[in-house]
FIKOLZA-1660 file (N, C-alpha, C; in steps of 0.1 Angstrom, whole numbers, plus 5000, padded with zeros to 4 digits):
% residues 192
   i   px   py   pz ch aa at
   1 5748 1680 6904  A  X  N
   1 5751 1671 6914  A  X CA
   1 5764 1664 6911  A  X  C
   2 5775 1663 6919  A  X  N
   2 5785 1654 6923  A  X CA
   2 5785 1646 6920  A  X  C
   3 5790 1636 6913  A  X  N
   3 5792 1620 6914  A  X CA
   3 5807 1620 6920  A  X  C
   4 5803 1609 6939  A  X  N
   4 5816 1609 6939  A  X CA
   4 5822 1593 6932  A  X  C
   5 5832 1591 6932  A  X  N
   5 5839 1583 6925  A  X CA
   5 5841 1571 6938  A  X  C
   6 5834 1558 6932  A  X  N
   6 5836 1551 6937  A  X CA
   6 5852 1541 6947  A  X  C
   7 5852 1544 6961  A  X  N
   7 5866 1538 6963  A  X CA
   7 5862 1527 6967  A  X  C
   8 5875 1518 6964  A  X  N
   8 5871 1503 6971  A  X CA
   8 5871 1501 6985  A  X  C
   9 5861 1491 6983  A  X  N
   9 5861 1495 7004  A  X CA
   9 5869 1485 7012  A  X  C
  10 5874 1489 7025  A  X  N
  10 5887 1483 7024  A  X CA
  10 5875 1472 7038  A  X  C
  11 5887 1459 7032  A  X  N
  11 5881 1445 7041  A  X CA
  11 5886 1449 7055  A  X  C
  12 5871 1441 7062  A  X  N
  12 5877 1440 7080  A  X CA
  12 5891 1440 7081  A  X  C
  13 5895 1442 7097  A  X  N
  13 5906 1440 7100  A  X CA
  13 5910 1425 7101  A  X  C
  14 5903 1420 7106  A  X  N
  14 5903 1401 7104  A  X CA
  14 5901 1396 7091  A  X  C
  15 5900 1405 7080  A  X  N
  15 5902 1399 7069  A  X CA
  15 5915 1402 7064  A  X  C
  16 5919 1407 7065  A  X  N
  16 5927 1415 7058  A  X CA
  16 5942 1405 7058  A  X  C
  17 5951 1404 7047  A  X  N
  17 5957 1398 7047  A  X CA
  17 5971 1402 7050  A  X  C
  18 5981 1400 7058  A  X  N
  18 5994 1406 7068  A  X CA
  18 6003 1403 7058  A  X  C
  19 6016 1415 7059  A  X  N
  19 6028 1413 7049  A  X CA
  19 6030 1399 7057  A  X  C
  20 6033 1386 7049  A  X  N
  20 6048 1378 7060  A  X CA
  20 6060 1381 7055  A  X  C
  21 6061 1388 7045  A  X  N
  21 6073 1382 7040  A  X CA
  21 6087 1389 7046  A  X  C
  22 6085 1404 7050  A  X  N
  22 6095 1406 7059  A  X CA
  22 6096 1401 7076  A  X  C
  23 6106 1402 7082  A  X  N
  23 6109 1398 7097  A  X CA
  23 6101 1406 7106  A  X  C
  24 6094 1394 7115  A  X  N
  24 6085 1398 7129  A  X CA
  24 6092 1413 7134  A  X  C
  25 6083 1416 7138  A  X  N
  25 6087 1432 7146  A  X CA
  25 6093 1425 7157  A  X  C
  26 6102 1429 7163  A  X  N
  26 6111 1428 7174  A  X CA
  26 6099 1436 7189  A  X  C
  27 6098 1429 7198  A  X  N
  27 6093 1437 7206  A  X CA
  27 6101 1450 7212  A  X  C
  28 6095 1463 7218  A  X  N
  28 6099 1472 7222  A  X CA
  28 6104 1472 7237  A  X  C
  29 6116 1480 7237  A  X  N
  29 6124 1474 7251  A  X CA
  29 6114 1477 7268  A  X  C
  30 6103 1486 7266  A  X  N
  30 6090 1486 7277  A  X CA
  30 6089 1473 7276  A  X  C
  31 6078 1464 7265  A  X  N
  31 6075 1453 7266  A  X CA
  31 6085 1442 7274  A  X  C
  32 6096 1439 7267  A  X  N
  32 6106 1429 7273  A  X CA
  32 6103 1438 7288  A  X  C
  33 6112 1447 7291  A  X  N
  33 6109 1451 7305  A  X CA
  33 6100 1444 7312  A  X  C
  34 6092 1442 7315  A  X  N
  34 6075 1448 7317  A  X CA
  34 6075 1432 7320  A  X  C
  35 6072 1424 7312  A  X  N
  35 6077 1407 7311  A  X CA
  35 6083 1402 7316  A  X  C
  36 6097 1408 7319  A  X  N
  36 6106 1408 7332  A  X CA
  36 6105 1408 7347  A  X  C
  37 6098 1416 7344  A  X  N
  37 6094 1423 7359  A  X CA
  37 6085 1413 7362  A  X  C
  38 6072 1413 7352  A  X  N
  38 6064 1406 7359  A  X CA
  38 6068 1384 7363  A  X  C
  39 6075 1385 7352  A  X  N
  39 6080 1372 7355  A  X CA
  39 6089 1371 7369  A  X  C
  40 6097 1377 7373  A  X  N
  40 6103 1379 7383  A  X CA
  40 6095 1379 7400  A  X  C
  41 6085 1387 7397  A  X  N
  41 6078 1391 7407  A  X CA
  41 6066 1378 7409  A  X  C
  42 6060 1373 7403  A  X  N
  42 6057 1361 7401  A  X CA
  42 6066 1349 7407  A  X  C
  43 6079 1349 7405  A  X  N
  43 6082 1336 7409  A  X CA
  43 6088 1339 7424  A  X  C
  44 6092 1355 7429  A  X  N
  44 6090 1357 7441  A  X CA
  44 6076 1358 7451  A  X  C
  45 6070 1358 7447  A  X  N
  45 6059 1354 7451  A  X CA
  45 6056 1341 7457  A  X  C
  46 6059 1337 7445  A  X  N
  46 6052 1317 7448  A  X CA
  46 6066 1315 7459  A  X  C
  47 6077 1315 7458  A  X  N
  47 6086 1320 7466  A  X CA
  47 6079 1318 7482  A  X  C
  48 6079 1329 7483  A  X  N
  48 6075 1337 7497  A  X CA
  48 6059 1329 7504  A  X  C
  49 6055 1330 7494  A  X  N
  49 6042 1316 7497  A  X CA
  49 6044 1306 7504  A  X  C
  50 6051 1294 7492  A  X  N
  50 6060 1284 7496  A  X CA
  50 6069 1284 7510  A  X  C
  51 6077 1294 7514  A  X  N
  51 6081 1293 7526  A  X CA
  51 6071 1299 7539  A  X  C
  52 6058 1304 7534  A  X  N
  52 6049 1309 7547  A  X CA
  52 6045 1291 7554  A  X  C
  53 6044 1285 7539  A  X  N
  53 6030 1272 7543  A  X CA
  53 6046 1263 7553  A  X  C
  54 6060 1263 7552  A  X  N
  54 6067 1256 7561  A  X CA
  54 6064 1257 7576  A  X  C
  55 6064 1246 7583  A  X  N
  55 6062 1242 7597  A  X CA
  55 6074 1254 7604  A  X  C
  56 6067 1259 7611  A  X  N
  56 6083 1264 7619  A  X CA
  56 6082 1264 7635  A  X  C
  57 6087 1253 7643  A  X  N
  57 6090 1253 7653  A  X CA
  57 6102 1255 7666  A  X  C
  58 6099 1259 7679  A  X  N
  58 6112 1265 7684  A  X CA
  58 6108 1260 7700  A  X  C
  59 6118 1256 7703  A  X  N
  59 6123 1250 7720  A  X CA
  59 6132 1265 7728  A  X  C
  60 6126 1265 7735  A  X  N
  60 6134 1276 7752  A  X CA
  60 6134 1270 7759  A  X  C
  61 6143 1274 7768  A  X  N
  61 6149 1272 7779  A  X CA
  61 6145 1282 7787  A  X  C
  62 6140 1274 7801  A  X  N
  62 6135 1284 7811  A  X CA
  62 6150 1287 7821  A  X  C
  63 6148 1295 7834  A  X  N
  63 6156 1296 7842  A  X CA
  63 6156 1281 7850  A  X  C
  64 6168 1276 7855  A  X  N
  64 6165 1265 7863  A  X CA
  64 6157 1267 7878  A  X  C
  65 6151 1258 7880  A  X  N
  65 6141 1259 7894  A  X CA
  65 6150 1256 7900  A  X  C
  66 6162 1247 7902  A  X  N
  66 6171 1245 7917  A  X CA
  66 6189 1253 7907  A  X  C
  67 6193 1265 7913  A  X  N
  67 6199 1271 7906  A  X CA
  67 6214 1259 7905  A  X  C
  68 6215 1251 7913  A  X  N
  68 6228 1239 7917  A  X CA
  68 6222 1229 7912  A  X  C
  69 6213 1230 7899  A  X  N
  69 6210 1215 7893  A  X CA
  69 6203 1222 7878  A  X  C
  70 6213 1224 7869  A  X  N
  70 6202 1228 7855  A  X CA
  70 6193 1221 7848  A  X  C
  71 6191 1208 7853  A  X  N
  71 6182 1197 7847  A  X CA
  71 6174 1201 7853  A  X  C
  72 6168 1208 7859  A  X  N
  72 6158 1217 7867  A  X CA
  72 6149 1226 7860  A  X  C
  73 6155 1231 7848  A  X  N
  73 6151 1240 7842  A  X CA
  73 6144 1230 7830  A  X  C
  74 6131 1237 7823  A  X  N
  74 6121 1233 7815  A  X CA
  74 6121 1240 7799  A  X  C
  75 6121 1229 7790  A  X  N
  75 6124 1237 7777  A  X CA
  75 6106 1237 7771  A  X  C
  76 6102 1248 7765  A  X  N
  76 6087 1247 7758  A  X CA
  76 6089 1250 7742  A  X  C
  77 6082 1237 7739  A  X  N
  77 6082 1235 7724  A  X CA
  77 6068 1243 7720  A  X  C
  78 6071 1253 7709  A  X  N
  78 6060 1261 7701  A  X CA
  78 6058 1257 7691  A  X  C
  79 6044 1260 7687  A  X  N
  79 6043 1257 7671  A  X CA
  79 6036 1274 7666  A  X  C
  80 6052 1276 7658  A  X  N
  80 6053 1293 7658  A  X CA
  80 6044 1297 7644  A  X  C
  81 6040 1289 7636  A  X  N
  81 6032 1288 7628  A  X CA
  81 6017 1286 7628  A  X  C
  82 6012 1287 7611  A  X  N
  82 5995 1289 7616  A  X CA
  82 5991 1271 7611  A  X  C
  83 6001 1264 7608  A  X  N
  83 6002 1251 7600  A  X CA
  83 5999 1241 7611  A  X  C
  84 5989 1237 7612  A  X  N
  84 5985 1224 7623  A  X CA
  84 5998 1214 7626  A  X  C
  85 6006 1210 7635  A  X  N
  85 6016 1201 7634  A  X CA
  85 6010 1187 7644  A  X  C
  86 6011 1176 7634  A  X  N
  86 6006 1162 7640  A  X CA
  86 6017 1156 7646  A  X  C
  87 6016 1146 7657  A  X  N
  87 6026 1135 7657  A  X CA
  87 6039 1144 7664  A  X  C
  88 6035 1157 7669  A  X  N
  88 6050 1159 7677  A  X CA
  88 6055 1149 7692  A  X  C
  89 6067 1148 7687  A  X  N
  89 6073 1140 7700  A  X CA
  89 6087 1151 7699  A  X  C
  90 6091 1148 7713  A  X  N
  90 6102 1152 7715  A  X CA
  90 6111 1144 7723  A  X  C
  91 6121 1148 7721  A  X  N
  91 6129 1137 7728  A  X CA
  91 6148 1146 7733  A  X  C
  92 6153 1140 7743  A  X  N
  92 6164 1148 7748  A  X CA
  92 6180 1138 7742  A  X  C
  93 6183 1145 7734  A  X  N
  93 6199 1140 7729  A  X CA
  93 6210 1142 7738  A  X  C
  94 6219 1133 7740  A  X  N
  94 6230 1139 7749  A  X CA
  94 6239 1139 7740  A  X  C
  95 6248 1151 7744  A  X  N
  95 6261 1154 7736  A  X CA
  95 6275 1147 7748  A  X  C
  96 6271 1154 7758  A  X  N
  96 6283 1151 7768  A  X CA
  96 6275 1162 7779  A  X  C
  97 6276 1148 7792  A  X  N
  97 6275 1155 7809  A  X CA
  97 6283 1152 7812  A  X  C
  98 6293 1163 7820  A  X  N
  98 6304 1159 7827  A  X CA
  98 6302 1164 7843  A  X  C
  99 6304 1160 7852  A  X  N
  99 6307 1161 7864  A  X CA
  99 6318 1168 7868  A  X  C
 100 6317 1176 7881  A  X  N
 100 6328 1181 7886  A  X CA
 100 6336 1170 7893  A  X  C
 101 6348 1173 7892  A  X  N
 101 6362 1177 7887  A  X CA
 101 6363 1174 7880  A  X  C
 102 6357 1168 7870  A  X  N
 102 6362 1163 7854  A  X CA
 102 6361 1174 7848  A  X  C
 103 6371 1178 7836  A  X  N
 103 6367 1183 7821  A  X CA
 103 6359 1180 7813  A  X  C
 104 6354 1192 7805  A  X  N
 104 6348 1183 7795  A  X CA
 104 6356 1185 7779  A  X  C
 105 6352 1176 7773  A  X  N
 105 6360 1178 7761  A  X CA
 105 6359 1186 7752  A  X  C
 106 6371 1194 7746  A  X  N
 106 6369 1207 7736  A  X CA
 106 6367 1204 7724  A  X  C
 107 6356 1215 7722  A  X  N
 107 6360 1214 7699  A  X CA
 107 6351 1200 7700  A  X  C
 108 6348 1193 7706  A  X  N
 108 6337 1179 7699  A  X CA
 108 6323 1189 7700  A  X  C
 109 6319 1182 7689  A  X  N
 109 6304 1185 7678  A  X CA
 109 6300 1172 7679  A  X  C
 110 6287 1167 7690  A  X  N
 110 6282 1157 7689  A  X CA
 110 6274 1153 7678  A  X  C
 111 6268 1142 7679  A  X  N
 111 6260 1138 7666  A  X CA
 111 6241 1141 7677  A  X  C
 112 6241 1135 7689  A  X  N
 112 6231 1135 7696  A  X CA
 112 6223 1124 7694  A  X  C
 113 6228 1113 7684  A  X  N
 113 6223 1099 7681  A  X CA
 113 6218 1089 7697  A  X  C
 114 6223 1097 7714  A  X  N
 114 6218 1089 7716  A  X CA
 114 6205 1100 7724  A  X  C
 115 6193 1092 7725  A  X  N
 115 6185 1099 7727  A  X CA
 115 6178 1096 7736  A  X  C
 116 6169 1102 7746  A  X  N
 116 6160 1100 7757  A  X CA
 116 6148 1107 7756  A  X  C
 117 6137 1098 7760  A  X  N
 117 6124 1103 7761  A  X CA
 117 6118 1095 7769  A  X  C
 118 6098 1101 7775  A  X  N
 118 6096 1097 7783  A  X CA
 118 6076 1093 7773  A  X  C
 119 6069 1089 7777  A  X  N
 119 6057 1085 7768  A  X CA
 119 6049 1098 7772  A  X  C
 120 6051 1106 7779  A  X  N
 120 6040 1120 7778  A  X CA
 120 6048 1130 7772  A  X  C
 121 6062 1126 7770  A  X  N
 121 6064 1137 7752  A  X CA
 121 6061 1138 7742  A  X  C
 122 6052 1128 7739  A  X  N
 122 6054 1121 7726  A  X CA
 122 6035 1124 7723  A  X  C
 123 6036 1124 7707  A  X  N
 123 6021 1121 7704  A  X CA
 123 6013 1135 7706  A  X  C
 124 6021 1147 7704  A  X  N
 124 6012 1158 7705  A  X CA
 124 6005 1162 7696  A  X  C
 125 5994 1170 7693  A  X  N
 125 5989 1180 7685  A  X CA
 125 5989 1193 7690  A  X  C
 126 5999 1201 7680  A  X  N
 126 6000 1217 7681  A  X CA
 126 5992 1223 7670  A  X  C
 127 5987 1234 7672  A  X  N
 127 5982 1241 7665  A  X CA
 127 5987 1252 7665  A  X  C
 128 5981 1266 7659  A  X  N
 128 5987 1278 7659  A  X CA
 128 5995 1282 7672  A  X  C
 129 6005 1286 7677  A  X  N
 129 6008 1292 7687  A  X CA
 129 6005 1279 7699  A  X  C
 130 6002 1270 7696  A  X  N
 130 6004 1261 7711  A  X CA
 130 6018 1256 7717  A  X  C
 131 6016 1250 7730  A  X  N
 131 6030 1251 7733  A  X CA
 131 6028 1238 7743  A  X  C
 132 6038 1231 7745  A  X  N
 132 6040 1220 7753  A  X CA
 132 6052 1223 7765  A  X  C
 133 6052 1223 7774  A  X  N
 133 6066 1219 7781  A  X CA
 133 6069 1205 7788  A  X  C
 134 6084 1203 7784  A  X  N
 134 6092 1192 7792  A  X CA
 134 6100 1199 7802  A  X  C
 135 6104 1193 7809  A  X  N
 135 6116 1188 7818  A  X CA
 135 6126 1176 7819  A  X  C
 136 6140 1187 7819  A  X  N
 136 6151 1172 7818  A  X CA
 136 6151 1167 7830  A  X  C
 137 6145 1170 7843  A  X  N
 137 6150 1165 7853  A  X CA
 137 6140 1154 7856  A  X  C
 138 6126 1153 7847  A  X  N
 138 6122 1138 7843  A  X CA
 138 6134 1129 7839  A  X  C
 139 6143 1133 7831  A  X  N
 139 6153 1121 7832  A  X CA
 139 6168 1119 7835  A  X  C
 140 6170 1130 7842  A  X  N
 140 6183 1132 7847  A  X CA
 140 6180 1133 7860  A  X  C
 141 6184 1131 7870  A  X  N
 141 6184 1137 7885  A  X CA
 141 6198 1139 7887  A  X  C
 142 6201 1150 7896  A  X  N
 142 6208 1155 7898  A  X CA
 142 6207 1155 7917  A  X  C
 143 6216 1145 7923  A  X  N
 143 6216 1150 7939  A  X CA
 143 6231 1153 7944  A  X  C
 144 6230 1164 7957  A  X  N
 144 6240 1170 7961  A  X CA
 144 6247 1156 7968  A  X  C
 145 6261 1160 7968  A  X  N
 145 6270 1167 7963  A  X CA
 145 6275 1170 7949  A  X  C
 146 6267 1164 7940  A  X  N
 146 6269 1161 7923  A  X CA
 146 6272 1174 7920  A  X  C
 147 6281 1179 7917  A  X  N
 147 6283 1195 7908  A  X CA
 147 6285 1190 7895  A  X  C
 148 6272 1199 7885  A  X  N
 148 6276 1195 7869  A  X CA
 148 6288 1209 7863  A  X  C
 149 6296 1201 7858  A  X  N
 149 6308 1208 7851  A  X CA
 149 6305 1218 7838  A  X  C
 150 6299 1204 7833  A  X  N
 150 6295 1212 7818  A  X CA
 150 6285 1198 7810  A  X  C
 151 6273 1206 7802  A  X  N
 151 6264 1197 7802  A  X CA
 151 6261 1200 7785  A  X  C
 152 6261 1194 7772  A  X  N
 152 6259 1198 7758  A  X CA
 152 6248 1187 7752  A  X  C
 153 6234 1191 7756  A  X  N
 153 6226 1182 7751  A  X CA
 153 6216 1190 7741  A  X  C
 154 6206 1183 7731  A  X  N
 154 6199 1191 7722  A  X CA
 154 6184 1184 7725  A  X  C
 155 6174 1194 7723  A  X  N
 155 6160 1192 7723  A  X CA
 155 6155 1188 7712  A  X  C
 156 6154 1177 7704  A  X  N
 156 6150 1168 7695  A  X CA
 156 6133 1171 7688  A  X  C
 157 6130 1176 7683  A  X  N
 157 6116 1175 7681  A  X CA
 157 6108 1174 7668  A  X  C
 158 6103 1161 7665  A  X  N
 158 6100 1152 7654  A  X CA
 158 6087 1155 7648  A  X  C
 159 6079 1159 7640  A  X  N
 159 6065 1161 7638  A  X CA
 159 6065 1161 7625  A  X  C
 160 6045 1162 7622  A  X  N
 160 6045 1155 7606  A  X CA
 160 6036 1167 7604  A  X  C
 161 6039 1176 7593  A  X  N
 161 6030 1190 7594  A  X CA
 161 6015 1177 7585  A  X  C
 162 6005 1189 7587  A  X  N
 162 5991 1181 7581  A  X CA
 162 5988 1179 7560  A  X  C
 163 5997 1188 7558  A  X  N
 163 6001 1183 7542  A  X CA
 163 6010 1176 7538  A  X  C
 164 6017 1171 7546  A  X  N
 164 6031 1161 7543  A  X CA
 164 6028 1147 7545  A  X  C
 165 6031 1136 7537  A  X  N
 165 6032 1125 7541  A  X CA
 165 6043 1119 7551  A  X  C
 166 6056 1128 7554  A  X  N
 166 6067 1122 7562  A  X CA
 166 6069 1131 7575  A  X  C
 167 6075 1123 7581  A  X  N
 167 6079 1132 7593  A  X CA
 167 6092 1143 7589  A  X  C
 168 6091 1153 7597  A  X  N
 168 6103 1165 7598  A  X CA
 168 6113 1162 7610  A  X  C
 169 6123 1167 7615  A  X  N
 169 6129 1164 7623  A  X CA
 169 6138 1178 7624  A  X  C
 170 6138 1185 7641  A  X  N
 170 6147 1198 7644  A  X CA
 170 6153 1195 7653  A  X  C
 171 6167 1199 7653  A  X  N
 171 6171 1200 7667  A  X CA
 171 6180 1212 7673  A  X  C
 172 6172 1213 7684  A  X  N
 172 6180 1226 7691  A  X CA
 172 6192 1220 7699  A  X  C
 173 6201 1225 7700  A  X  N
 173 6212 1223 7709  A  X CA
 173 6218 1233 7721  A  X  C
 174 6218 1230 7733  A  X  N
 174 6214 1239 7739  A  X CA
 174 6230 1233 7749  A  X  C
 175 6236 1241 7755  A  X  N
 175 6252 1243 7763  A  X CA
 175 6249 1250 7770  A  X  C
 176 6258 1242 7784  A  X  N
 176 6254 1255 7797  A  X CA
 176 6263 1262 7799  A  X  C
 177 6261 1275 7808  A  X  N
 177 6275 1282 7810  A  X CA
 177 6272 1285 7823  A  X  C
 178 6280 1286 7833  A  X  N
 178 6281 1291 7845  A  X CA
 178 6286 1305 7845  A  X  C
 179 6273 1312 7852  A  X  N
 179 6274 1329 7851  A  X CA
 179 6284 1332 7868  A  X  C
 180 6284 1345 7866  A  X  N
 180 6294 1348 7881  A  X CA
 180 6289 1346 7893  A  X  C
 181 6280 1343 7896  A  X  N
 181 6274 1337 7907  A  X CA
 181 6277 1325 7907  A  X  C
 182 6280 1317 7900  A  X  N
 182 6281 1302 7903  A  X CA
 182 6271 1296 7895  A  X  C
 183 6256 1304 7893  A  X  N
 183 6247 1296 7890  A  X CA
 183 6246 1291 7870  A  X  C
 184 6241 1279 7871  A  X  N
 184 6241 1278 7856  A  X CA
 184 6232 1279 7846  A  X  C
 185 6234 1282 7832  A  X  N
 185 6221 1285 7825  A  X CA
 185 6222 1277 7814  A  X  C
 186 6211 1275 7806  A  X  N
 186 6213 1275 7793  A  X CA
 186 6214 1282 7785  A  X  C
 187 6224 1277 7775  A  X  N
 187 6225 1289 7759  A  X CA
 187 6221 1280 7746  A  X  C
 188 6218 1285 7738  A  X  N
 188 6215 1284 7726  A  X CA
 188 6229 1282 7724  A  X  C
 189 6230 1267 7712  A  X  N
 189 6245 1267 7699  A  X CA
 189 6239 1259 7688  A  X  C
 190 6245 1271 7675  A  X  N
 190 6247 1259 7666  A  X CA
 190 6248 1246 7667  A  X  C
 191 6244 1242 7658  A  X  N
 191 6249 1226 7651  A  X CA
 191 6261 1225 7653  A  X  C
 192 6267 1234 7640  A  X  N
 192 6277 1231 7634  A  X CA
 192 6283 1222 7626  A  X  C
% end
């Protein structure tokens, strides 16, 4: 018979005691990669999150109902989001109404500081996709022979999304142009 020769038997892995005394292994350039990536992709994420949960609201312009008066025409405030919006009011900024024969003035960028509203603009609850409409001719009237020249006002609209403690504030600015028929519309403009 054999005798085999006793080996010593080697301790657990959790026992076992680690060189320290040379330098940590450097990680392998997969790893760093990999770490990269995922940290990146991560904070695009929360990212893209963060901007779903923002309120995002939008004002149109309809065609005017009396084609010789654009304060005729009706702007509908949406809530293009799935974010409940409380406390919407809206309200109409004037930039500059000018009347025919007069000009109106070039290159000015209003502030829209002065503002108009009426008490059934005010105080709404939107939800997903709901929509409200105004009319400027609630506060403008327009009677013949009055020709509007040129008209630069903005649709104002103030709301408190349901996770925020403060109100938000947007404004659309909206410029008319007179198409080749005579009749006039609204257009969308920057701020600026």
């Amino acid at each position: 018979m054999v005798l085999k020769k006793n080996a010593p038997k080697k301790a657990p892995y959790w026992r076992r005691k680690t060189d320290t005394t040379g330098l940590e292994a450097k990680p392998n350039l997969r790893t760093v990669l990999w770490r990269t990536t995922s940290a990146i992709i991560f904070l695009l994420g929360t990212v893209v999150t963060l901007l779903t949960l923002l309120p995002r609201i939008s004002a149109t312009p309809s065609n005017p109902a009396l084609f010789s008066n654009p304060f005729s025409a009706s702007f509908t405030i949406t809530n293009d989001n799935f974010i409940k919006l409380h406390e919407v009011s809206v309200s109409m900024g004037v930039g500059q109404i000018v009347m025919e024969p007069r000009e109106p003035r070039k290159g000015l960028v209003p502030d829209f500081s002065s503002r108009l509203t009426r008490s059934n603009w005010n105080r709404h609850t939107l939800r997903m996709d709901e929509k409200f409409t105004i009319s400027t001719a609630d506060l403008i009237m327009m009677l013949p022979p009055d020709q509007l020249a040129f008209a630069d006002i903005a649709i104002v609209v103030s709301y408190q999304p349901w996770w925020l403690p403060f109100r938000r504030e947007k404004i659309f600015r909206f410029v008319t142009y007179r198409q080749t028929l005579g009749h006039i519309y609204w257009y969308s403009e920057p701020l600026e």
